[in-house]
Legacy VTK file of the C-alpha trace (Angstrom):
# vtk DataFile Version 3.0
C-alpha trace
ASCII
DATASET POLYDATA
POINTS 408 float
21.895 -54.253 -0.536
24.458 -51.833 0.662
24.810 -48.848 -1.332
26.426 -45.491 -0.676
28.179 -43.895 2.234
28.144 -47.589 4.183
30.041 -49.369 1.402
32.066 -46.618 1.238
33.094 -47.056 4.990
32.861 -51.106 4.509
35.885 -50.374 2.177
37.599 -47.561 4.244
38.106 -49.735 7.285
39.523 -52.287 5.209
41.937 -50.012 3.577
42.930 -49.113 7.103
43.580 -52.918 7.998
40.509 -53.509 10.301
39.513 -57.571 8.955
36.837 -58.854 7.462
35.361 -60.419 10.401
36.075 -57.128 12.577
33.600 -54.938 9.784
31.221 -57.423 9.893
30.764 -56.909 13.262
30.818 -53.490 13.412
28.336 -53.411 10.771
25.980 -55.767 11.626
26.613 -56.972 7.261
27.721 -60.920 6.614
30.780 -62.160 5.927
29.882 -62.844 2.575
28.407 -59.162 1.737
31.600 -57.777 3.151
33.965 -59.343 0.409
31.594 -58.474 -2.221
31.452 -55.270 -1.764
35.436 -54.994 -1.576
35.547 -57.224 -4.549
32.759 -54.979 -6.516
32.496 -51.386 -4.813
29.224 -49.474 -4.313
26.211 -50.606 -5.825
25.448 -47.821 -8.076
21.557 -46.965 -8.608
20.105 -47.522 -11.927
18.895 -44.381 -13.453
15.390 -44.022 -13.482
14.081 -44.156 -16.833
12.473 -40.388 -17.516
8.569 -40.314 -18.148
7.241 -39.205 -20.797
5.114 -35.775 -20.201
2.701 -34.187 -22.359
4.911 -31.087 -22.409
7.528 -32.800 -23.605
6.359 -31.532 -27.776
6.111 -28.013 -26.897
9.099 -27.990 -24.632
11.490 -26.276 -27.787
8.840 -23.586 -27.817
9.152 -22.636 -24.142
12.262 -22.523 -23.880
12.096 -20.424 -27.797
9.374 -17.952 -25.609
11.619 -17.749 -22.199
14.299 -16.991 -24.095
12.588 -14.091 -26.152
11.834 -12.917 -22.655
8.378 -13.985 -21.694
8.563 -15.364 -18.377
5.087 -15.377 -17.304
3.735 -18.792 -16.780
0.231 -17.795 -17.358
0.481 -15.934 -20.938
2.834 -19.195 -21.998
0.338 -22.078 -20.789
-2.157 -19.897 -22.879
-0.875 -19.837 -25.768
0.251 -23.853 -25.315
-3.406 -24.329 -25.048
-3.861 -22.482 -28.265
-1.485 -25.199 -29.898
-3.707 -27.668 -28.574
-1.751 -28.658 -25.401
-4.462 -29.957 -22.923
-1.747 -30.003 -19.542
-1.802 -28.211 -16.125
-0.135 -25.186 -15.363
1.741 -27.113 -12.505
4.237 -28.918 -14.954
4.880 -26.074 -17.117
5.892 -23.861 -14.066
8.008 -26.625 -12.796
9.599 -27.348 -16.416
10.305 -22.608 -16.169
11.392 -22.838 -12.733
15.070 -23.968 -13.226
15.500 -22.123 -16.751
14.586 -18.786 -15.173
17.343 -15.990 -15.456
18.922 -15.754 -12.085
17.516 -13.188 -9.786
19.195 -9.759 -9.270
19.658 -9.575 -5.602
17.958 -6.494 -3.672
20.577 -6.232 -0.370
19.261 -2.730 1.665
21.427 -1.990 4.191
20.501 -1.529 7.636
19.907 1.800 8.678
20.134 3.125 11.954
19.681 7.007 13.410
20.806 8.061 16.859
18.204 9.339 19.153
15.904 12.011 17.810
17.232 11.941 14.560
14.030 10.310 12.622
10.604 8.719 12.609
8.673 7.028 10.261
5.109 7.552 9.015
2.924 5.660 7.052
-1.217 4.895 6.517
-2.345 0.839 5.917
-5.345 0.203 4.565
-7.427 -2.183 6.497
-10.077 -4.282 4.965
-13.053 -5.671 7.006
-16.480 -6.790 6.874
-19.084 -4.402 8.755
-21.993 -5.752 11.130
-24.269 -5.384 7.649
-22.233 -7.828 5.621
-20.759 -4.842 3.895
-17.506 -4.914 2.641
-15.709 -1.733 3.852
-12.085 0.175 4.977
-10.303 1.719 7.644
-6.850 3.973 7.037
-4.324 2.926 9.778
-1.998 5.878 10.371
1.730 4.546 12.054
4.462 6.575 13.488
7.832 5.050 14.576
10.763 6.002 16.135
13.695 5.097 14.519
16.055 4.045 17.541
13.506 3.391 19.317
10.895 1.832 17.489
8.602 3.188 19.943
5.233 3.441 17.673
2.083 5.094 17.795
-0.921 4.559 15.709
-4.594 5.216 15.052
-7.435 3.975 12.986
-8.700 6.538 10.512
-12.453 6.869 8.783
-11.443 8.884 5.969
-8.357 9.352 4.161
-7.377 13.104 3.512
-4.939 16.263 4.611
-6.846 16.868 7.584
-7.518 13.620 8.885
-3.756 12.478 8.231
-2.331 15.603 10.000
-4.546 15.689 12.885
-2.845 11.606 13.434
0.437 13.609 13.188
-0.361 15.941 15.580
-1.889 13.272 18.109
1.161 10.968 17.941
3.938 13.510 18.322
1.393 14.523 21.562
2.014 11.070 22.344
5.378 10.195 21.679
6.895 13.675 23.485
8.387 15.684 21.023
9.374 16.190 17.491
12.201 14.211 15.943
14.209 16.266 13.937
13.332 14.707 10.607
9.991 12.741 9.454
10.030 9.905 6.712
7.171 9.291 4.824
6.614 8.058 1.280
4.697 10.410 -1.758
1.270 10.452 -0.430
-0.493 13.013 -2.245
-1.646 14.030 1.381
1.619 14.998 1.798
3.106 15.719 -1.464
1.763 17.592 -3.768
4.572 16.571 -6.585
7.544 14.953 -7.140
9.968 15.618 -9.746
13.244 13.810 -9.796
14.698 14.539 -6.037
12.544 17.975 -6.068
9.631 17.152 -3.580
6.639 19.494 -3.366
5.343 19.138 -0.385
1.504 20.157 0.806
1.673 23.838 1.906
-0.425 22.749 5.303
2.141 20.084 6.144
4.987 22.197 5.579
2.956 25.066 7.970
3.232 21.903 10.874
6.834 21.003 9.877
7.656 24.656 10.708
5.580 25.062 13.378
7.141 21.699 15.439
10.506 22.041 13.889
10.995 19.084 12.071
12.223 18.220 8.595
9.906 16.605 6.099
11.753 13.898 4.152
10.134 11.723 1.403
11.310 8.132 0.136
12.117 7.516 -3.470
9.257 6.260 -5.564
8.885 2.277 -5.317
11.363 2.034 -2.424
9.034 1.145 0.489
11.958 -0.253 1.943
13.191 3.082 2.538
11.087 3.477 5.676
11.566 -0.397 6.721
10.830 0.689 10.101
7.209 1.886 9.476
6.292 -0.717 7.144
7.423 -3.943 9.057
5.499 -2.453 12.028
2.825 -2.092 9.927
2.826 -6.253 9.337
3.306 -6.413 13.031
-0.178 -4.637 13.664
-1.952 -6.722 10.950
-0.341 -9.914 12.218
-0.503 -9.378 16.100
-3.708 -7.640 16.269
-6.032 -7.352 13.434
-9.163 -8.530 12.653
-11.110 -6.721 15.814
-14.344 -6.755 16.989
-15.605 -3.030 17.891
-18.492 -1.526 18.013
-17.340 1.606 16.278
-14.047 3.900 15.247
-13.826 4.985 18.847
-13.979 1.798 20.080
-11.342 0.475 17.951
-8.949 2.795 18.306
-9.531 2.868 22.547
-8.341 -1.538 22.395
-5.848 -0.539 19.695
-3.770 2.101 22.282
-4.167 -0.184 25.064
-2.776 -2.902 23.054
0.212 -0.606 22.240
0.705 0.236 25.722
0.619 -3.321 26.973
1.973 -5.513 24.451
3.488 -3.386 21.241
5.614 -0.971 22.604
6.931 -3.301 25.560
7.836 -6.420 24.048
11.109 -6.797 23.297
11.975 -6.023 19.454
13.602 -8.413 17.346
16.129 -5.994 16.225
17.551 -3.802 18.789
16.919 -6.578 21.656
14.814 -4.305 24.159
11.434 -2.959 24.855
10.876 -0.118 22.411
9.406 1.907 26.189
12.502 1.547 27.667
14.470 2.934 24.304
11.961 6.133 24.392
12.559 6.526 27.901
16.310 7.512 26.185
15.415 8.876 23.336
12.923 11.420 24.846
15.604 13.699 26.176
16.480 14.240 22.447
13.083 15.162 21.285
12.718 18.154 20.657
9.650 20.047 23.271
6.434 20.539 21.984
4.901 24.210 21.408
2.956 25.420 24.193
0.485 26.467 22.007
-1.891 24.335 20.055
-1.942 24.181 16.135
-4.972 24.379 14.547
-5.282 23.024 11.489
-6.750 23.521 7.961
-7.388 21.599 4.684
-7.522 23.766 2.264
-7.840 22.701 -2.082
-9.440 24.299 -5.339
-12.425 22.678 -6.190
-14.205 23.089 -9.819
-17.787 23.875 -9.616
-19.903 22.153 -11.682
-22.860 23.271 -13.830
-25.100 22.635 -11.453
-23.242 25.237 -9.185
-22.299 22.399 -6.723
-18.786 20.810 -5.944
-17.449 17.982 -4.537
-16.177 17.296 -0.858
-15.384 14.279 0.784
-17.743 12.216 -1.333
-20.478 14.882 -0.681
-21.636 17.837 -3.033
-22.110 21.284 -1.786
-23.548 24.682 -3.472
-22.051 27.927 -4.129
-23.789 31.023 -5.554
-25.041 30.158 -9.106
-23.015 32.693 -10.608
-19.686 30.262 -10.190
-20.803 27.494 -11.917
-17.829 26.060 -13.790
-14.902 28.124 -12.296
-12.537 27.081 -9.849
-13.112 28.244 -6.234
-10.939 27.592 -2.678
-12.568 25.207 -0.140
-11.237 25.541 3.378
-11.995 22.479 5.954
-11.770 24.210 9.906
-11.510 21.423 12.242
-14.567 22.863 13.648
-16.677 20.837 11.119
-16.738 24.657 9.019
-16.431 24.701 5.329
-15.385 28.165 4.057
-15.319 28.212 0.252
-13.617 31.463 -1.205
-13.252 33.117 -4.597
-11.713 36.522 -5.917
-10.349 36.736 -2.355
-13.957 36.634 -0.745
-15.924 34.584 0.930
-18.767 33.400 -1.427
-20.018 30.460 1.234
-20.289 28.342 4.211
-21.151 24.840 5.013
-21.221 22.578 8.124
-19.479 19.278 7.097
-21.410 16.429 6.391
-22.126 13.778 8.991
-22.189 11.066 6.246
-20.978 10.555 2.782
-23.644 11.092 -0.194
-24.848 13.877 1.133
-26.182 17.035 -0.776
-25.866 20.083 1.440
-27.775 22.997 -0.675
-28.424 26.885 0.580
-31.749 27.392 -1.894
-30.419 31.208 -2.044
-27.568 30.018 -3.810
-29.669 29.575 -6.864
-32.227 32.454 -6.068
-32.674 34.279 -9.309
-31.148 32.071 -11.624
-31.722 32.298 -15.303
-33.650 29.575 -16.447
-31.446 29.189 -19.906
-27.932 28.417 -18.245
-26.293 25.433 -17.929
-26.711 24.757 -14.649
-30.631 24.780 -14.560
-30.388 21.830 -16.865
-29.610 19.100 -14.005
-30.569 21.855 -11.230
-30.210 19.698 -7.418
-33.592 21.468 -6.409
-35.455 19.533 -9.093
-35.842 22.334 -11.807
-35.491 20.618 -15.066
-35.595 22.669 -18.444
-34.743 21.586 -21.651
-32.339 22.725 -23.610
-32.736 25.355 -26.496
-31.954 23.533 -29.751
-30.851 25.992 -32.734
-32.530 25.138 -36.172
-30.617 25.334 -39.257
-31.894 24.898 -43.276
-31.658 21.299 -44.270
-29.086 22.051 -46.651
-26.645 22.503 -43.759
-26.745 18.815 -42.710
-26.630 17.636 -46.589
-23.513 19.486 -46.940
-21.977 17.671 -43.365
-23.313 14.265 -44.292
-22.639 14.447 -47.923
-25.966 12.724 -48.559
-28.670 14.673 -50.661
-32.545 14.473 -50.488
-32.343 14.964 -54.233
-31.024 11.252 -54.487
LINES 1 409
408 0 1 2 3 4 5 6 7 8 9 10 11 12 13 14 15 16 17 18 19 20 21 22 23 24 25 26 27 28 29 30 31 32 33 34 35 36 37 38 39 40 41 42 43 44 45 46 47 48 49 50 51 52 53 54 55 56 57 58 59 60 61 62 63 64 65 66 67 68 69 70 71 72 73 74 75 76 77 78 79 80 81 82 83 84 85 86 87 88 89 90 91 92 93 94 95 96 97 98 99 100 101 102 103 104 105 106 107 108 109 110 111 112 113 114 115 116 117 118 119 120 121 122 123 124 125 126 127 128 129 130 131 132 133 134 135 136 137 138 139 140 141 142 143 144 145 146 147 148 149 150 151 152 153 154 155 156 157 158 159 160 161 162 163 164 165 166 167 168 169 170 171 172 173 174 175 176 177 178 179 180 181 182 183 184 185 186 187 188 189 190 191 192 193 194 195 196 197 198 199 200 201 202 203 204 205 206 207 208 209 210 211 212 213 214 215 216 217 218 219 220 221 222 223 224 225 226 227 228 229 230 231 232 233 234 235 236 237 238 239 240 241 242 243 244 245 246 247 248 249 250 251 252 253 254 255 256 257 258 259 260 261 262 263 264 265 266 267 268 269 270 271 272 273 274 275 276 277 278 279 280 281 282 283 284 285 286 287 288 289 290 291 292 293 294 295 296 297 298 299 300 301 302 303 304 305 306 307 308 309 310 311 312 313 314 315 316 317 318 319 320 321 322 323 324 325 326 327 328 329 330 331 332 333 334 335 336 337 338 339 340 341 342 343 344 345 346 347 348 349 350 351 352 353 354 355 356 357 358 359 360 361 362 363 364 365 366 367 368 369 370 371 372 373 374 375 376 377 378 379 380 381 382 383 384 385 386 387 388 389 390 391 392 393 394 395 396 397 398 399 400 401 402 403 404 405 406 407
């Protein structure tokens, strides 16, 4: 049976005045075939008959639903079920698919800076499964060149202000210079609030902006692709070298900059065609020189203190004299490992970090002479438990609350 484009061409070359005999030896078809075909054309398929489908009853109310705007598969095969339809969710996605409102297309245009001009930063989380079947996470902080796309970037234990800025500090140390303008998104490491295009940016990373000479910029909210750079790189790492055996954070980090040096940042790039190493080697001369001097940083945030006269500090509680129990006081984080905690513009005490998370770092004269009938001897860290004074009022109080007398 010939069907199609060949009976199509069976009739062509006839129309063009090639014989009968001549087609069917071009097309391998006999004699006979040949005249049918020019005597009855294509042999047009029979439509398949359509099978039935157990969606085929609630079809009217899908299309009622998707119409009234729910689109989500789920929440409609749900309430199908309700109705007593006993089908897969496979068939009622593929019955949506071709009904679906035509999506609104999300073109970014490319965006490229001259040497100097920007770099991108970003932190990644990073999943993984420690040596003690723990489930745990590591903060990847990238930087990125813009023309470039030169990158450095480090593994990070803990997620905060001082952590983050310290990876700032290393990679511009690494990298040469300071761009004239950083990209980043609305960390709250970085950004203290956002209102509209007003950005309020963390006084400490303002201090470093000033003190390298660079411009802080921040990304509108939910536009990731802003800073395309950063975050494609970021895929790159997870892709092209994560998951990693190490045996810890130092460790990690020491395969992670050799694999920057030796594969990342001298392959060529899909975009601009050349090794992002041989780019830099450009682009340094428009960096702008790093200070002599090296910047030390702080974190610095109000804390509340809690009844107890402790407060809270990288997942770790710490105690203050037990007269500022439930005010606000400033913690100070020296990259020394110091923490300064200050109040009425005085210092009121001083911790050493702690090595590990959990940890309750008390100074017993912090609660030397504390009166046993405050709040914070209630649930005192040093064990001291007193109960609570309980006023006693007349009965008649509590019938006059409850509405309920004993004379009933």
């Amino acid at each position: 049976m010939v069907r199609g484009e060949e009976a199509l061409d069976v009739i062509r070359m006839y129309q063009d005045g090639v014989s009968i005999s001549e087609i069917a030896r071009r097309t391998g078809y006999d004699r006979k075939t040949i005249r049918r075909i020019l005597r009855e054309g294509p042999v047009r398929e029979r439509p398949r008959p359509q099978r039935s489908s157990k969606l085929d009853p609630y079809k009217p109310y899908v299309l009622a639903r998707m119409e009234a705007g729910v689109l989500n598969a789920v929440r409609i095969h749900r309430e199908l079920q309700s109705m007593g339809f006993d089908g897969g969710l496979t068939i009622l996605r593929d019955f949506m698919r071709p009904h679906r409102p035509a999506r609104s297309t999300r073109a970014t245009p490319r965006f490229e800076t001259p040497p100097g001009q920007q770099a991108q930063i970003d932190i990644f989380v990073f999943p993984y499964r420690a040596a003690d079947g723990q489930q745990r996470r590591l903060y990847y902080f990238a930087l990125v060149l813009g023309y470039s796309r030169f990158a450095y970037g480090e593994f990070l234990k803990e997620y905060n202000k001082l952590s983050v800025l310290q990876a700032l500090r290393r990679a511009l140390v690494y990298i040469g210079g300071a761009p004239a303008e950083i990209l980043s998104d609305n960390a709250s490491v970085l950004v203290r609030r956002r209102e509209g295009n007003r950005v309020e940016w963390q006084p400490e990373y303002l201090d470093m902006a000033a003190y390298f000479g660079f411009t802080p910029r921040a990304c509108r909210p939910y536009r990731a692709r802003t800073k395309g750079k950063n975050e494609r790189f970021g895929r790159y790492v997870r892709q092209a070298f994560w998951p990693r055996t190490f045996t810890d954070l130092q460790d990690l980090n020491r395969q992670h900059w050799h694999w920057l040096e030796t594969e990342a940042n001298v392959r060529i790039h899909g975009t601009t065609h050349e090794r992002p190493a041989d780019r830099w080697q450009r682009e340094q001369a428009y960096l702008k020189p790093l200070p002599t001097q090296p910047l030390v940083l702080v974190r610095t945030e109000p804390r509340q203190v809690a009844w107890d006269g402790t407060f809270s500090w990288n997942q770790s509680r710490y105690s203050v004299p037990w007269e500022w129990a439930a005010r606000t006081v400033l913690v100070r984080e020296q990259e020394t490992g110091e923490l300064v905690v200050e109040a009425d513009g005085q210092v009121i005490a001083c911790h050493q970090v702690a090595g590990k998370p959990h940890s309750l770092c008390i100074d017993p004269a912090h609660h030397a002479g504390m009166p046993l009938n405050t709040p914070c001897c209630l649930h005192h860290p040093l064990g001291i438990q007193v109960a609570p004074e309980v006023e006693q009022r007349p009965l008649r109080v509590y019938e006059l609350v409850t509405g309920v007398s004993n004379d009933e």
